[in-house]
VOMARTOR-919066 format. One record per residue (C-alpha): residue number from 1; residue in one letter; chain; x, y, z. Coordinates in nm, 3 decimals, m for minus. Layout:
VOMARTOR-919066
+-----+-----+-------+---------+---------+---------+
|   n | res | chain |       X |       Y |       Z |
+-----+-----+-------+---------+---------+---------+
| NUM |   a |     A |       X |       Y |       Z |
...
+-----+-----+-------+---------+---------+---------+
//
This chain:
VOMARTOR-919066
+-----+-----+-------+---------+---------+---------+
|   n | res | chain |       X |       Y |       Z |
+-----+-----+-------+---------+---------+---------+
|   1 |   x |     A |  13.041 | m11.093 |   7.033 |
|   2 |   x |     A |  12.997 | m11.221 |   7.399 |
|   3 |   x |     A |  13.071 | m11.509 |   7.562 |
|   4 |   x |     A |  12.789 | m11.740 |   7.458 |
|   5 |   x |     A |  12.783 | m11.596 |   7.108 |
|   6 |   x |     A |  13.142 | m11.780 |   7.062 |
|   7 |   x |     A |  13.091 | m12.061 |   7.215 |
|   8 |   x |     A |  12.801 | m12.164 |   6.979 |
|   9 |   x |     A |  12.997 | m12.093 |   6.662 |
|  10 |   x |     A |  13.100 | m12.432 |   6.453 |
|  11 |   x |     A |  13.384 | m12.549 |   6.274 |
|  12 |   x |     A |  13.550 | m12.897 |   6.155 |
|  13 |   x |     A |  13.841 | m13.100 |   6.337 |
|  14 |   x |     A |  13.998 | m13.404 |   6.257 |
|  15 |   x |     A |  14.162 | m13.460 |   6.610 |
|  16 |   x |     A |  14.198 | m13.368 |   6.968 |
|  17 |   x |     A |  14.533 | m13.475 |   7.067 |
|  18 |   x |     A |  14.590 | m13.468 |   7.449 |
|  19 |   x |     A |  14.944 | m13.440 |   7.694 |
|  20 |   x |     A |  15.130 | m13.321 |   7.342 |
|  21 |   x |     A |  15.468 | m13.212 |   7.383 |
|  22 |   x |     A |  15.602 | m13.100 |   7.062 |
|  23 |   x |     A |  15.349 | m12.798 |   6.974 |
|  24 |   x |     A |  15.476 | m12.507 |   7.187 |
|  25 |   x |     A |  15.605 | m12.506 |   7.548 |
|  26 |   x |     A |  15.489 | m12.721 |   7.848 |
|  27 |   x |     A |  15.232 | m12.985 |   7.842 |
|  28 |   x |     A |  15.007 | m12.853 |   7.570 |
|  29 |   x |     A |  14.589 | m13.028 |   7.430 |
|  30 |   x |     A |  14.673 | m12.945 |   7.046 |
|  31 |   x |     A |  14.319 | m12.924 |   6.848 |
|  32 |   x |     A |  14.370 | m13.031 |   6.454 |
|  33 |   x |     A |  14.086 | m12.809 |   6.205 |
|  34 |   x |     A |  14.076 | m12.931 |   5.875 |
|  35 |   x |     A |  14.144 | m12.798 |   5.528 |
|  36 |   x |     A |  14.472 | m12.709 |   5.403 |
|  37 |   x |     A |  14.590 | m12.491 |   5.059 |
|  38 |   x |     A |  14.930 | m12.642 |   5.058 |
|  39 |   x |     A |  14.962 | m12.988 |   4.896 |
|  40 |   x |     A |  15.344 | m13.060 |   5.052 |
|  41 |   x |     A |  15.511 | m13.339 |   4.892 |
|  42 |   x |     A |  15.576 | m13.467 |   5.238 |
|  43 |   x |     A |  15.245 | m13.387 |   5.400 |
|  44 |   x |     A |  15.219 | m13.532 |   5.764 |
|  45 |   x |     A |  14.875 | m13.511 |   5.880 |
|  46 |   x |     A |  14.711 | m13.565 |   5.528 |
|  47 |   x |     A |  14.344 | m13.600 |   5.706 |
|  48 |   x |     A |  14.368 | m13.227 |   5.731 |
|  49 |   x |     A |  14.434 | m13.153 |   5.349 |
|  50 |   x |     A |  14.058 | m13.166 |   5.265 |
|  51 |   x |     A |  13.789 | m12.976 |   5.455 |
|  52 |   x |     A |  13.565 | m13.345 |   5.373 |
|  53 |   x |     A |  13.495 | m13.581 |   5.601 |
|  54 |   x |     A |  13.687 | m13.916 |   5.508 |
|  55 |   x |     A |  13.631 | m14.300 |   5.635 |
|  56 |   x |     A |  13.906 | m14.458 |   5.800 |
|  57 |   x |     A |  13.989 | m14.815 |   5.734 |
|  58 |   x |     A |  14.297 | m14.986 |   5.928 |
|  59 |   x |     A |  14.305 | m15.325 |   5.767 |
|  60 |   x |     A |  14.497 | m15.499 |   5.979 |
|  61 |   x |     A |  14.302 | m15.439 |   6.238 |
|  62 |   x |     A |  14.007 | m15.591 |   6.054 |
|  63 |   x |     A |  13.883 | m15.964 |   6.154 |
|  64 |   x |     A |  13.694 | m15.934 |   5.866 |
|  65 |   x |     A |  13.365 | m16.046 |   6.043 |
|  66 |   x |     A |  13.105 | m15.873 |   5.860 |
|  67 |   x |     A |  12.957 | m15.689 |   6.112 |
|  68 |   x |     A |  13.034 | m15.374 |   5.922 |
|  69 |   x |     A |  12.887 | m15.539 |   5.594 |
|  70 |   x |     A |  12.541 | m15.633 |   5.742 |
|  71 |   x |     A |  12.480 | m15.249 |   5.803 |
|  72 |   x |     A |  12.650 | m15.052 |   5.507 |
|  73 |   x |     A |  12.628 | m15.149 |   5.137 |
|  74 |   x |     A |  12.988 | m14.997 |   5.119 |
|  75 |   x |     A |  13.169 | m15.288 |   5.263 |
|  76 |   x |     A |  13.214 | m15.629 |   5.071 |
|  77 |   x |     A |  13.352 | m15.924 |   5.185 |
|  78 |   x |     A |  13.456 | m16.127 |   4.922 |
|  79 |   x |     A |  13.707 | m16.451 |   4.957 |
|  80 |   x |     A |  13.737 | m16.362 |   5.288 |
|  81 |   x |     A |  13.832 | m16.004 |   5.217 |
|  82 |   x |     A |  13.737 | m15.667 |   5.312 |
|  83 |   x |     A |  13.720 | m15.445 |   5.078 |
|  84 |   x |     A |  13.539 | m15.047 |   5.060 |
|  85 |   x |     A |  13.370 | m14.890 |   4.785 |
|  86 |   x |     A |  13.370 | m14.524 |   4.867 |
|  87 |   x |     A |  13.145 | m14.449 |   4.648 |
|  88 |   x |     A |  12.889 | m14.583 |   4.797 |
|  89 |   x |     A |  13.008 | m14.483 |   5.133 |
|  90 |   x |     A |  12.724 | m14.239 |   5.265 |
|  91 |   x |     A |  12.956 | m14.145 |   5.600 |
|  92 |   x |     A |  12.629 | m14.213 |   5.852 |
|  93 |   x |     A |  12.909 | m14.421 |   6.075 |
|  94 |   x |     A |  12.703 | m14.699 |   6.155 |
|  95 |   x |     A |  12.972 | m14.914 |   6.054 |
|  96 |   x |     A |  13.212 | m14.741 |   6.308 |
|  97 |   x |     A |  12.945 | m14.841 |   6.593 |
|  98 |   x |     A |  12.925 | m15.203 |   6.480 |
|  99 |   x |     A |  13.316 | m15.291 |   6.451 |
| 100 |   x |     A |  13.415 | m15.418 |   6.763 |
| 101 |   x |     A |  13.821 | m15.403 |   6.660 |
| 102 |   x |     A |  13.778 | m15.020 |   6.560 |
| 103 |   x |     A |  13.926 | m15.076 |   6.216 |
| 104 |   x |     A |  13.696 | m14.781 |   6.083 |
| 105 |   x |     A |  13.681 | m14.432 |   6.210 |
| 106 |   x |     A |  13.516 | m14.123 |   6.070 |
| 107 |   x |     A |  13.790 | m13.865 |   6.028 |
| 108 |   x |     A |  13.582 | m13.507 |   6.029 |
| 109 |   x |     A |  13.400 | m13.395 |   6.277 |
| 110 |   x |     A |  13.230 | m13.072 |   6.338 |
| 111 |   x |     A |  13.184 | m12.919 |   6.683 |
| 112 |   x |     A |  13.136 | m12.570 |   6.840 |
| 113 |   x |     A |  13.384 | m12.370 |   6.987 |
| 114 |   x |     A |  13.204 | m12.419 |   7.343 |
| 115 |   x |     A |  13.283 | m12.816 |   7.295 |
| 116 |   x |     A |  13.632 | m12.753 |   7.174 |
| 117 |   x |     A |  13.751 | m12.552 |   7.515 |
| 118 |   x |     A |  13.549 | m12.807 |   7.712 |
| 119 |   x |     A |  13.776 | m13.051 |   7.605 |
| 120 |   x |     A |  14.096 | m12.784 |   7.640 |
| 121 |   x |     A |  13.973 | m12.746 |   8.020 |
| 122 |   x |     A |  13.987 | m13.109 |   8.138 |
| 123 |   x |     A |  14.365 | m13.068 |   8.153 |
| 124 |   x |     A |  14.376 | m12.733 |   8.279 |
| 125 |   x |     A |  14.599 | m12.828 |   8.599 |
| 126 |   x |     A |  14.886 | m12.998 |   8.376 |
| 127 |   x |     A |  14.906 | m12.688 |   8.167 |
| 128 |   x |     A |  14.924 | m12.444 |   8.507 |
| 129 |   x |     A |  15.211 | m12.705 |   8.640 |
| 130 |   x |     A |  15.442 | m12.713 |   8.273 |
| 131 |   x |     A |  15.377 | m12.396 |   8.144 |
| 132 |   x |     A |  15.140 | m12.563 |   7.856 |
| 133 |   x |     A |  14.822 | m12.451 |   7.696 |
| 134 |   x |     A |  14.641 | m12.481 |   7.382 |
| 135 |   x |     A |  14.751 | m12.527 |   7.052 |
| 136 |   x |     A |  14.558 | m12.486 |   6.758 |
| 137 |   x |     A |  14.676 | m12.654 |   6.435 |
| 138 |   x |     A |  14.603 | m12.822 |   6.081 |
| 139 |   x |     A |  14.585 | m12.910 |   5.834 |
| 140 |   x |     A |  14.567 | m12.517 |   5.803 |
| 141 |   x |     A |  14.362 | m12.334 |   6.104 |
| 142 |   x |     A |  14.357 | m12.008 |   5.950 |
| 143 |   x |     A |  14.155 | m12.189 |   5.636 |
| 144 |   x |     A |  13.872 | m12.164 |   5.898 |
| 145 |   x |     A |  13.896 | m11.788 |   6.021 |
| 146 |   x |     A |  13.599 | m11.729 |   6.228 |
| 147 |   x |     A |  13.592 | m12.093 |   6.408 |
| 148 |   x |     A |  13.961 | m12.016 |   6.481 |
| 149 |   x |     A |  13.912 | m11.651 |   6.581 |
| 150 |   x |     A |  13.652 | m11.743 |   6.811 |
| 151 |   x |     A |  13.864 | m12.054 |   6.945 |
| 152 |   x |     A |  14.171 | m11.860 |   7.018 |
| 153 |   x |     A |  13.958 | m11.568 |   7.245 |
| 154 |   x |     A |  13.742 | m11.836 |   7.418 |
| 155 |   x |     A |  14.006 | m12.015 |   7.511 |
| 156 |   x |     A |  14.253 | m11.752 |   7.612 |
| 157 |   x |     A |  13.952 | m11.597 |   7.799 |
| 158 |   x |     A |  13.964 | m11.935 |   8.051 |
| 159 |   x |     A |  14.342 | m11.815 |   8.140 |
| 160 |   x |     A |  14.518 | m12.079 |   7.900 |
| 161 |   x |     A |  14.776 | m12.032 |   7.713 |
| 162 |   x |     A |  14.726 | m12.032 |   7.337 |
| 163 |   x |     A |  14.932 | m12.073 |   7.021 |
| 164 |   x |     A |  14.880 | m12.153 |   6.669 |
| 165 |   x |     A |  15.049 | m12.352 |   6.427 |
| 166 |   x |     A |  15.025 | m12.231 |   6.057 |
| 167 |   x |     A |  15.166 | m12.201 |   5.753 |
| 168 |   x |     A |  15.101 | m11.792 |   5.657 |
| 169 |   x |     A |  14.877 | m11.927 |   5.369 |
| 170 |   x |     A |  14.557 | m11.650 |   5.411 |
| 171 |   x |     A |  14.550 | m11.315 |   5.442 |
| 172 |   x |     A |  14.716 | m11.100 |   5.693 |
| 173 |   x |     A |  14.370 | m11.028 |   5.846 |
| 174 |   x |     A |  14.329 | m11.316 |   5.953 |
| 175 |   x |     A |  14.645 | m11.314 |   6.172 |
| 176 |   x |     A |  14.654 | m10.937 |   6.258 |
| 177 |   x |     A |  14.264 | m11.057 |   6.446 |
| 178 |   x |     A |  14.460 | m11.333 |   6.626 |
| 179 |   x |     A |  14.670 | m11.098 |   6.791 |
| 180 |   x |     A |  14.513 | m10.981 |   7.094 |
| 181 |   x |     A |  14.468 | m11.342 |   7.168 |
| 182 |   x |     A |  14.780 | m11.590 |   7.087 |
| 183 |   x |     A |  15.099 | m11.612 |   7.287 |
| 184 |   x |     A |  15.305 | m11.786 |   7.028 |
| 185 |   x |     A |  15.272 | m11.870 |   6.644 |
| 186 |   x |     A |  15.424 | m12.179 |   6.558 |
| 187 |   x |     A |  15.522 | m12.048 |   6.161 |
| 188 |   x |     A |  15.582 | m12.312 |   5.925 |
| 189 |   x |     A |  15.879 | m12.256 |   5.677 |
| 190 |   x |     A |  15.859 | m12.530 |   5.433 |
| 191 |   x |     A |  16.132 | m12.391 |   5.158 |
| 192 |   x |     A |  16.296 | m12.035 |   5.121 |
| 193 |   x |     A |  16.383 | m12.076 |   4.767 |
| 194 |   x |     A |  16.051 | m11.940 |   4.606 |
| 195 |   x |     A |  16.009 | m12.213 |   4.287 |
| 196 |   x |     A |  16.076 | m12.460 |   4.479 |
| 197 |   x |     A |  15.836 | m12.392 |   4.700 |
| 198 |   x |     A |  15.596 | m12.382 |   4.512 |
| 199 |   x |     A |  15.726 | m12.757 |   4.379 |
| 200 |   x |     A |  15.723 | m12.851 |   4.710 |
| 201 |   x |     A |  15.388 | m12.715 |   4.853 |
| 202 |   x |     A |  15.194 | m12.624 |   4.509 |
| 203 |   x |     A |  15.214 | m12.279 |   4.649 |
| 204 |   x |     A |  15.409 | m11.931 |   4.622 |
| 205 |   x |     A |  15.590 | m11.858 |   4.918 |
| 206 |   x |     A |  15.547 | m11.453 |   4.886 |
| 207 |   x |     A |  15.239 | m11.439 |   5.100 |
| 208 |   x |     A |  15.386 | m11.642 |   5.375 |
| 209 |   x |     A |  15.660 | m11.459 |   5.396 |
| 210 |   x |     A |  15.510 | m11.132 |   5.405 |
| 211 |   x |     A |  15.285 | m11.229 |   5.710 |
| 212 |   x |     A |  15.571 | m11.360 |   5.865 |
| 213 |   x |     A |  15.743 | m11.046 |   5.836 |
| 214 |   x |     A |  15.442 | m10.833 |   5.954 |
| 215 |   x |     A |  15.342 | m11.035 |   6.265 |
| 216 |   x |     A |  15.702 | m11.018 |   6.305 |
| 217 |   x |     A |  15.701 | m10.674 |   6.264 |
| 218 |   x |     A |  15.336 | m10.643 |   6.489 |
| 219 |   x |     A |  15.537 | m10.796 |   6.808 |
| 220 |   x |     A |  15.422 | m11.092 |   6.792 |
| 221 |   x |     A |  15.627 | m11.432 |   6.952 |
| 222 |   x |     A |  15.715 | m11.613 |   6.688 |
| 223 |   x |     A |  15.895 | m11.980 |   6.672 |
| 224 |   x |     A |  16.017 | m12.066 |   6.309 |
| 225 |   x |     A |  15.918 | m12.403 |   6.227 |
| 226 |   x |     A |  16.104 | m12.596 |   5.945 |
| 227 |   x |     A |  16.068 | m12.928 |   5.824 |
| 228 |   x |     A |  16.345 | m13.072 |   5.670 |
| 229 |   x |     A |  16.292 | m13.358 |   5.413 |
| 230 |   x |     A |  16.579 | m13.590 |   5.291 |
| 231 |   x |     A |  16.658 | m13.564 |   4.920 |
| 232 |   x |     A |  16.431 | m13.235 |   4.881 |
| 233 |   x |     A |  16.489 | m12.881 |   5.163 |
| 234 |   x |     A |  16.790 | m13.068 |   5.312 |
| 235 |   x |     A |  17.009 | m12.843 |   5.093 |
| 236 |   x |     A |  17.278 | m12.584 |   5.246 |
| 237 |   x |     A |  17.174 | m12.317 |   5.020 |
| 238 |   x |     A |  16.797 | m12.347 |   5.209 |
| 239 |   x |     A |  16.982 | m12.381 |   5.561 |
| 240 |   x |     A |  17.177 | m12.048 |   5.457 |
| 241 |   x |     A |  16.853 | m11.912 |   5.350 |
| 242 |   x |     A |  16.685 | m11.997 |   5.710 |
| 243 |   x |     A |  16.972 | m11.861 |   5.872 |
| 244 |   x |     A |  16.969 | m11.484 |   5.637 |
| 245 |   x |     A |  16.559 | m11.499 |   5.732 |
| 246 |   x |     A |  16.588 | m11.537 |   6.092 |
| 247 |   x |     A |  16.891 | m11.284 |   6.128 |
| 248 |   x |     A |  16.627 | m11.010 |   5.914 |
| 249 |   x |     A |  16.367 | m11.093 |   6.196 |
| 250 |   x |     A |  16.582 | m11.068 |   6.510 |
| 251 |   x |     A |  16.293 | m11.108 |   6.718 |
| 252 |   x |     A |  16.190 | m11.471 |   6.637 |
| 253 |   x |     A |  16.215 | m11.692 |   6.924 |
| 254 |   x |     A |  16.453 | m11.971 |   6.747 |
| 255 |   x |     A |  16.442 | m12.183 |   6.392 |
| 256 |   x |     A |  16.351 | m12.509 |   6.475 |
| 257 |   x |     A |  16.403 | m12.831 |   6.243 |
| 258 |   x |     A |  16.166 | m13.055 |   6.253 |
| 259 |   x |     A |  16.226 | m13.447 |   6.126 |
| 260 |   x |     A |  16.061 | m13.639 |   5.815 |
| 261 |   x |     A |  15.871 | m13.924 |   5.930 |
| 262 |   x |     A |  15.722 | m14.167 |   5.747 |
| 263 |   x |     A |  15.381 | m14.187 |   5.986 |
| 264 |   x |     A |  15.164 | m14.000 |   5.669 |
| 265 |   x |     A |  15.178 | m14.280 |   5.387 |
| 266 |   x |     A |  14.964 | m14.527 |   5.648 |
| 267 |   x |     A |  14.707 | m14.265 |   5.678 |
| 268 |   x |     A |  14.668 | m14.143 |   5.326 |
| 269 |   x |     A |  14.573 | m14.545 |   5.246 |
| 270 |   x |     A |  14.333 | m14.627 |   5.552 |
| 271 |   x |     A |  14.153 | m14.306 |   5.419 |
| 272 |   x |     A |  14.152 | m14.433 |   5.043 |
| 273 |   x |     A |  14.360 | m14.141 |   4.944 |
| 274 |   x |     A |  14.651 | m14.105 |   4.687 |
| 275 |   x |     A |  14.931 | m14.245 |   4.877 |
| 276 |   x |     A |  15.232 | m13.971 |   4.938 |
| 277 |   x |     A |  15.621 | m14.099 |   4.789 |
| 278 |   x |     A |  15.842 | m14.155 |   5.137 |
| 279 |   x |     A |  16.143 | m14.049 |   5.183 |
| 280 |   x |     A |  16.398 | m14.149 |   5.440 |
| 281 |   x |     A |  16.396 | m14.042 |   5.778 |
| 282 |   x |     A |  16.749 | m13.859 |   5.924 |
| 283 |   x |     A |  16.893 | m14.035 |   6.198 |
| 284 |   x |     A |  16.946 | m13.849 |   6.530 |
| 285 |   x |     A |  17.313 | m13.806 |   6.407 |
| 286 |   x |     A |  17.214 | m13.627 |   6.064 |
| 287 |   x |     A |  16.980 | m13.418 |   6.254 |
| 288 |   x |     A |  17.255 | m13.295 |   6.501 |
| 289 |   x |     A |  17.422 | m13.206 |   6.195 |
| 290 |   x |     A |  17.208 | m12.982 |   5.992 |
| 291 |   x |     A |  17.149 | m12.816 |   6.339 |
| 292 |   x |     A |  17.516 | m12.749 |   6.386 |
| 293 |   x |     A |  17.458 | m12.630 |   6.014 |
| 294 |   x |     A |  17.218 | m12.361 |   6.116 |
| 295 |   x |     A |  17.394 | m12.239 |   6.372 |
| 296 |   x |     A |  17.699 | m12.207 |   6.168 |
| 297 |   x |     A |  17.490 | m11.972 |   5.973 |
| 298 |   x |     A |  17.418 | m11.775 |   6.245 |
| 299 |   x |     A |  17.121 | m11.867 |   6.304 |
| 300 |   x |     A |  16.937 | m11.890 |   6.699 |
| 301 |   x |     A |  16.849 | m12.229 |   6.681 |
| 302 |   x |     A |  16.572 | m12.376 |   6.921 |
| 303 |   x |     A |  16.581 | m12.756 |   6.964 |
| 304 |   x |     A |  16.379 | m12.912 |   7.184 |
+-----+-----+-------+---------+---------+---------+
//
């Protein structure tokens, strides 16, 4: 498939999210594709579960002047209240163009590949001067196999660097085609105790471990990526478990813990969306412990 071939192909995002510095090394554009299999407890970018196209309301940004109303059936004011019936929300966006506060947003988009690296490009010097790149993430990307395929050679073929961010959840094909093409995967761990997993995520975590262990095996740079939830993974026994996986893949680049935030309960209600329970955030302090934890272990861990 040439050049032009790629560029032309199509898939959905949900954000491009510029100057990030928490999705692989340097400076880094990180593009968001929708659809996800897992249904964490915790979920933080809950816009990317579904491969649909939601409507975002932020109420409080709302001045509730009816602008939106005169052009879409969906929106009511009544006693000086906006309110939206999805149901009758058709997802045209004319009520995006109208609001002049931006309280609604279409979350969904689709785009072709050839749009996607445009939009990689116009920060090509920052990535040359940090050691950045690209980073491709979810939702899950590899639910979208031939956008993200033909995203990860297009834009590795424009001298950027490229990594993905994924869970393991599809099958090793998928991954083994990424190859040729991805410097680093960023590979989610969400729970090494298999039922609770699959508590946790809805999922069994046999798959995702296997493809762990055969990119791992396949040479490929790997950073272990673990989110740690208060009151749920924050458990020795799973820190112990990180630390036996890591020392069985000696080639890993690091484990690194990543933080609950609360920052996914906002967006599951301006999308109209079953609203996720919270949990509370560590403080700095209880994150310095669990990494002293890990390390205890014997695991390599990476912080940031």
């Amino acid at each position: 498939m040439n050049t032009e071939q790629l560029n032309e192909i199509t898939g959905r995002v949900f954000n491009i999210q510029f100057f990030c510095v928490h999705d692989g090394t340097g400076i880094r554009t990180t593009v968001f594709l929708k659809g996800c299999p897992l249904r964490c407890l915790w979920c933080h970018n809950p816009e990317g579960i579904s491969k649909d196209v939601h409507l975002s309301f932020s109420e409080n940004k709302c001045l509730r002047c009816g602008a939106c109303a005169a052009v879409c059936a969906a929106h009511k004011m009544t006693d000086g209240r906006h309110t939206v019936e999805r149901s009758e929300c058709t997802l045209k966006g004319d009520c995006v163009k109208v609001c002049p506060t931006e309280a609604l947003s279409i979350v969904g988009r689709d785009i072709t590949v050839g749009e996607v690296v445009g939009e990689i490009l116009r920060d090509k010097k920052f990535y040359a001067d940090s050691g950045g790149g690209a980073t491709f993430s979810g939702g899950e990307p590899a639910m979208q196999p031939e956008f993200l395929f033909a995203l990860v050679k297009a834009t590795k073929a424009e001298g950027i660097n490229v990594a993905v961010e994924t869970s393991g959840c599809a099958p090793y094909r998928v991954y083994e085609s990424l190859l040729p093409y991805v410097d680093t995967f960023l590979f989610d761990c969400k729970e090494t105790n298999p039922e609770l997993h699959k508590k946790f995520t809805g999922v069994d975590n046999k798959l995702l471990t296997d493809n762990l262990r055969k990119l791992h095996d396949a040479g490929a740079s790997i950073l272990l990526r673990c989110p740690i939830v208060p009151g749920l993974n924050d458990r020795d026994e799973h820190f112990q478990g990180l630390a036996k996986l890591s020392k069985e893949l000696p080639n890993l680049i690091g484990v690194e813990l990543l933080a609950y935030h609360k920052l996914a309960a906002s967006k599951s209600g301006r999308m109209g969306l079953a609203v996720q329970d919270e949990y509370e955030p560590p403080s700095p302090e209880v994150k310095a412990e669990w990494n002293a934890k890990l390390e205890a272990y014997g695991a390599n861990v990476f912080d940031a």
